[in-house]
Steps between C-alpha positions, in 0.01 A plus 500: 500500500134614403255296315507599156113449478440730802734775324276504180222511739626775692625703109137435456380674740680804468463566151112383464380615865654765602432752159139509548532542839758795493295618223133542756713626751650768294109553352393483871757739680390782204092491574610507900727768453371863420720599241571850378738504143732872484638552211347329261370779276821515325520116435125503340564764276858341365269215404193746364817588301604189356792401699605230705688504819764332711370425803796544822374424860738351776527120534380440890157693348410269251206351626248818432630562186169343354327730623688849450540387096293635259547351186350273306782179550868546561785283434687407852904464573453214705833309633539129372516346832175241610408787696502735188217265363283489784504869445448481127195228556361786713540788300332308196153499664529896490594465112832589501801303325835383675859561355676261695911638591677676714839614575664211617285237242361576130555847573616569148188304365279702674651864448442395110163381533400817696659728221305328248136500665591878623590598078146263378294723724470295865510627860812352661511510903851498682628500876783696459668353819475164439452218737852454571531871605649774626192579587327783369799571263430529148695281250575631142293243351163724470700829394655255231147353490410837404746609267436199280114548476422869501235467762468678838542356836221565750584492884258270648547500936244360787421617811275409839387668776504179705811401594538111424526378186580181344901448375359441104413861531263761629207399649231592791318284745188577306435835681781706393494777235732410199666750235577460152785740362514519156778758437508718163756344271874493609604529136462398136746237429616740226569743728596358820712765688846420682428309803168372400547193775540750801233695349271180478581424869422833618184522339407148603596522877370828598178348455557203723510714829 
């Protein structure tokens, strides 16, 4: 049986170590990195416009999500497990704000919280897939997402020219090239087509290749 002192020491760790340190090597990855954005033209001018956007990128690319967003602070659906807040801790020192849920735990929680940031005006930011998979297969959750809110979802995908990168999500050994994909928006929520989740994973994978 493990000390209980050396498990507080080791929950300590985690959750007051390791976010700034994720956080500088996110920060550090992006100035090593060149970086060309596609798409984005669309996404600036739905916020030149007023609007904000639901933000749909697959869950083994979230660590370069910093740096492909370009708002001004979005709030995150971030699971509820310790590892969730490590995560949430990290995303903070980029200013963004956690909704802590997911399928399996608080998911009901969350999906409300979303719908009312999305409705007071707020960027909400969604991995349609989910850490608990299939992979790359979009859930109903962001169409209903959607739906409920009015806003758009934007597409967000990552690629490398170099061929490792880490398992939290795309990433180069500090000489690769790096790609941002922001795809035009799949749909307004009030006018999400039939079969808005296939469409969502077609228009997020065929920039992953």
């Amino acid at each position: 049986m493990r000390n209980p002192a050396m498990n507080r020491v080791e929950k300590w760790l985690k959750l007051s170590v390791l976010p700034p340190i994720g956080a500088s090597v996110i920060r550090g990855l992006g100035r090593s990195m060149r970086m060309d954005s596609q798409g984005h033209e669309q996404v600036d001018a739905l916020y030149r416009q007023g609007w904000h956007i639901i933000l749909a990128f697959w869950h083994a690319q979230q660590l370069m999500v910093p740096t492909g967003y370009r708002g001004t602070g979005a709030n995150v659906l971030i699971s509820q497990h310790q590892d969730g807040e490590i995560i949430a801790r990290s995303i903070s020192r980029f200013g963004h704000r956690a909704v802590r849920g997911s399928s399996t735990r608080g998911g009901a929680f969350a999906l409300r919280e979303l719908i009312r940031l999305g409705r007071s005006g707020a960027d909400l930011v969604v991995t349609p897939d989910g850490p608990k998979g299939p992979r790359q297969v979009a859930k109903l959750g962001v169409v209903q997402l959607a739906k409920a809110t009015g806003l758009p979802i934007v597409p967000l995908a990552f690629s490398c020219s170099k061929k490792n990168s880490s398992r939290a999500g795309i990433g180069s050994d500090g000489h690769g090239r790096a790609h941002a994909i922001l795809r035009d928006a799949a749909a307004t929520g009030c006018v999400l087509p039939e079969g808005a989740a296939s469409l969502l994973e077609i228009r997020i994978s065929e920039e992953c290749h």
